[in-house]
C-alpha positions as CSV (number, residue, x, y, z in Angstrom):
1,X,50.8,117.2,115.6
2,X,53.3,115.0,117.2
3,X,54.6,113.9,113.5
4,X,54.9,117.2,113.0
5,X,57.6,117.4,115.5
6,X,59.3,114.6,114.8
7,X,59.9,116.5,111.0
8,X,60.8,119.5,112.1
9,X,63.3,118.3,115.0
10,X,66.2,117.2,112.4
11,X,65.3,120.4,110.4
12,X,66.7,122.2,113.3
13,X,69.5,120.3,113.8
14,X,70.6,120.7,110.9
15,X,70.4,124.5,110.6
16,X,72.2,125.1,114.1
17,X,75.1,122.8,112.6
18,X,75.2,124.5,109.7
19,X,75.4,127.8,112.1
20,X,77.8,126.5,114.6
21,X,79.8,125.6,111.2
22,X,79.5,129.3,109.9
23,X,80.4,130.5,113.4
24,X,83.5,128.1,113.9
25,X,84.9,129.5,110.6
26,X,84.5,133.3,111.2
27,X,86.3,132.6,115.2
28,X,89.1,130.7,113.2
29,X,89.7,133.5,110.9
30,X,88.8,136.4,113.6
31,X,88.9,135.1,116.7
32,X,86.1,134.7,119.1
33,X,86.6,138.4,120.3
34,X,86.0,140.2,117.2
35,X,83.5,138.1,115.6
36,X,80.0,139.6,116.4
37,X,76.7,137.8,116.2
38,X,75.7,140.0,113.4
39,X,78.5,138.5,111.7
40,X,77.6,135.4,112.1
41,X,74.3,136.6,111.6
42,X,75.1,137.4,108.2
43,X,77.2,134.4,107.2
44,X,74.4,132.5,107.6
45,X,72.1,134.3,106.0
46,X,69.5,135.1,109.1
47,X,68.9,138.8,110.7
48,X,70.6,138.9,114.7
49,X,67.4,138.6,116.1
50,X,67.1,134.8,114.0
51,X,70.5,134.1,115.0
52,X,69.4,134.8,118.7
53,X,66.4,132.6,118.3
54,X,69.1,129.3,117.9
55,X,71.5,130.4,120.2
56,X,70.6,133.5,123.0
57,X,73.7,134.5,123.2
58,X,77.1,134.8,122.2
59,X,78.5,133.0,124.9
60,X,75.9,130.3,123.8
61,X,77.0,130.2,120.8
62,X,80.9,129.6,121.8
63,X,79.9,126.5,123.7
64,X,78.0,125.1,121.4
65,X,80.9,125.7,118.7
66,X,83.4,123.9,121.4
67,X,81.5,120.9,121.7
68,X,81.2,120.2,118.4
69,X,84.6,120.9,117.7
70,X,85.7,118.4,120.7
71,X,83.0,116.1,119.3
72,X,84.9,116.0,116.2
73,X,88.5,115.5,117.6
74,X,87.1,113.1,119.5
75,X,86.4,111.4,116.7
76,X,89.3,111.4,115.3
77,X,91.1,110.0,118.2
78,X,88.9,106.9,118.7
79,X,88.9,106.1,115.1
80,X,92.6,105.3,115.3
81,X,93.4,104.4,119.0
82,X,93.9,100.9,118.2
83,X,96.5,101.6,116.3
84,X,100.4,101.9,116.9
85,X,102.1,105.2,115.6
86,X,102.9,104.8,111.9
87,X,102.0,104.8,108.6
88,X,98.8,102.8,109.2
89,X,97.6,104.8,111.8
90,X,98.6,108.1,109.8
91,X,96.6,107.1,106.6
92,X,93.6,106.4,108.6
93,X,94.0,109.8,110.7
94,X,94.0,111.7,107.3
95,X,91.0,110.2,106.1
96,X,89.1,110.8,109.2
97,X,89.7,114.2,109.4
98,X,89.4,114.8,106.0
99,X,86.1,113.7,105.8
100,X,85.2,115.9,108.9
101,X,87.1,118.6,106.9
102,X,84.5,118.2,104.1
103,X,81.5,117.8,106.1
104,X,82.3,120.4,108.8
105,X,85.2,123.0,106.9
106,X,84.5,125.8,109.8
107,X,84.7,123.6,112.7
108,X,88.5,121.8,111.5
109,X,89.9,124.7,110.4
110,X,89.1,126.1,114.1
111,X,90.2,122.7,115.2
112,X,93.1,123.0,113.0
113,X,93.9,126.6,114.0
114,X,95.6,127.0,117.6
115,X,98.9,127.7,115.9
116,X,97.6,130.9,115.0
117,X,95.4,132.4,117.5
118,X,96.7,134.3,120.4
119,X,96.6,132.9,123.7
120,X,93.7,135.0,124.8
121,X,91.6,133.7,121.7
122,X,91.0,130.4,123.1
123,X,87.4,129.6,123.1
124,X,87.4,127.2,126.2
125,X,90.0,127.7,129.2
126,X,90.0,124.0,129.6
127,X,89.4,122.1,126.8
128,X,91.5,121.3,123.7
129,X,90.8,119.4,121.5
130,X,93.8,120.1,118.7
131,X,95.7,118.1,121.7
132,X,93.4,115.1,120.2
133,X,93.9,115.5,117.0
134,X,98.2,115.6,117.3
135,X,97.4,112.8,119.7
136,X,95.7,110.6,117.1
137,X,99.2,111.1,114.9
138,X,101.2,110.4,117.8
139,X,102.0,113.7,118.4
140,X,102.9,115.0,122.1
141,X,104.7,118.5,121.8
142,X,106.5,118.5,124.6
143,X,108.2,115.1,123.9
144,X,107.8,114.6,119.8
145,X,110.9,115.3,118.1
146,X,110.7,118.7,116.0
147,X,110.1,116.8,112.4
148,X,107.4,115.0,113.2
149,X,105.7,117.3,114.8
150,X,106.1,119.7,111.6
151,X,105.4,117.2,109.5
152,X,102.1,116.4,111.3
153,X,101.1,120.0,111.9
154,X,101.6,120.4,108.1
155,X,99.5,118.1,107.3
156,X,96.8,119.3,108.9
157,X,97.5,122.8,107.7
158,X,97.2,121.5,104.3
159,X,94.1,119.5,105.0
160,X,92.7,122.6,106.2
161,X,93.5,125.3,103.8
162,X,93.0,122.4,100.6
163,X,89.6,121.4,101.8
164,X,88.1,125.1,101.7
165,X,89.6,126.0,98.8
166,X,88.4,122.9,97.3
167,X,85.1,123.6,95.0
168,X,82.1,122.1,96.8
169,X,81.4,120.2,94.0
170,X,84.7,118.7,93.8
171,X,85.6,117.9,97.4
172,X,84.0,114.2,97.4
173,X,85.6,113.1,94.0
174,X,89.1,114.8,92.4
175,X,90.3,116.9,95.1
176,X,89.6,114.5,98.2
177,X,92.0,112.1,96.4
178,X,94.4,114.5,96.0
179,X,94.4,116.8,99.5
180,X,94.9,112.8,101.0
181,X,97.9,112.3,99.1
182,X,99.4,115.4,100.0
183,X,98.4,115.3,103.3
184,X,100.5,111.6,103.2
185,X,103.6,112.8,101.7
186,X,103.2,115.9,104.1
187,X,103.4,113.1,106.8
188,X,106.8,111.7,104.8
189,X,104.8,108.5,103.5
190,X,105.3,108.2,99.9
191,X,102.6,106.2,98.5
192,X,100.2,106.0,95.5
193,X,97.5,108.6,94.7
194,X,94.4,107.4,96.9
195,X,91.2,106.5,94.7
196,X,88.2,108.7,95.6
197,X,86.3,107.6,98.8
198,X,83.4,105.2,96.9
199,X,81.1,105.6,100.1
200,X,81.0,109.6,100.1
């Protein structure tokens, strides 16, 4: 019996991801206010009363989309901290984000989407963590001057749009290369065409 658990532990996991994914999507697209469970419900293939089972409510199921969504910035961040501001440290910041991009798509592009949500679609009062992504490119927008801070948000608006509309079988091998390089010269770094990630 206790095996038993241990199996079907990581099962779960995986399927209330793969919801807060689905959810994180439909609130960048929507917003959190007109996004219902039973859409959600139905993105991810389960009737409300499944979707209830994973999360009880809707409220539960916005927290549970804003930590994983700060997880990921997060991540970001502290993958490129030891770096100074630059070309380095922008290279590195694509990548990481780009593979979050093609293992998470809904959760970056809500990352990726405070420029257009309205002020009362914010999902958490006091968190944000697009303030950790721009911070990972060197990005503070009170005191970054106006074309880097274009450049930058971009970039990321590339990253995000490219990698959903890249075909799932694709996103590992052709188009990753690509949506990098893009992202770069976005960013005003002209360099070659990045080689597909060997370790994807």
């Amino acid at each position: 019996m206790r095996n038993l658990v241990l199996v079907a532990r990581p099962f779960r996991q995986q399927i209330d991801e793969g919801i807060l994914d689905r959810a994180a999507a439909l609130f960048a697209r929507r917003g959190f206010a007109k996004t219902s469970i039973q859409d959600v419900a139905d993105a991810v293939g389960l009737s409300k009363a499944g979707l209830l089972h994973h999360f009880p409510t809707k409220d539960a199921l916005r927290d549970g989309v804003v930590a994983q969504v700060d997880t990921v910035a997060r991540r970001v961040l502290d993958s490129v901290r030891h770096l100074p501001v630059g070309a380095e440290r922008d290279r590195l910041a694509v990548d990481v984000v780009l593979d979050a991009a093609l293992a998470h798509p809904g959760l970056v592009a809500l990352l990726l989407a405070p420029a257009t949500r309205a002020e009362d679609e914010d999902l958490a009062e006091d968190a944000s963590p697009e303030a950790a992504v721009l911070e990972a490119f060197g990005v503070d927008p009170a005191t970054t001057a106006p074309e880097r801070a274009v450049r930058v948000i971009g970039a990321l608006g590339a990253l995000a749009v490219l990698t959903l509309a890249a075909p799932p079988e694709d996103q590992t091998t052709a188009w990753r290369a690509h949506v990098a390089a893009t992202c770069f010269d976005a960013l005003g770094h002209r360099g070659p065409v990045a080689l597909p990630r060997s370790d994807q």
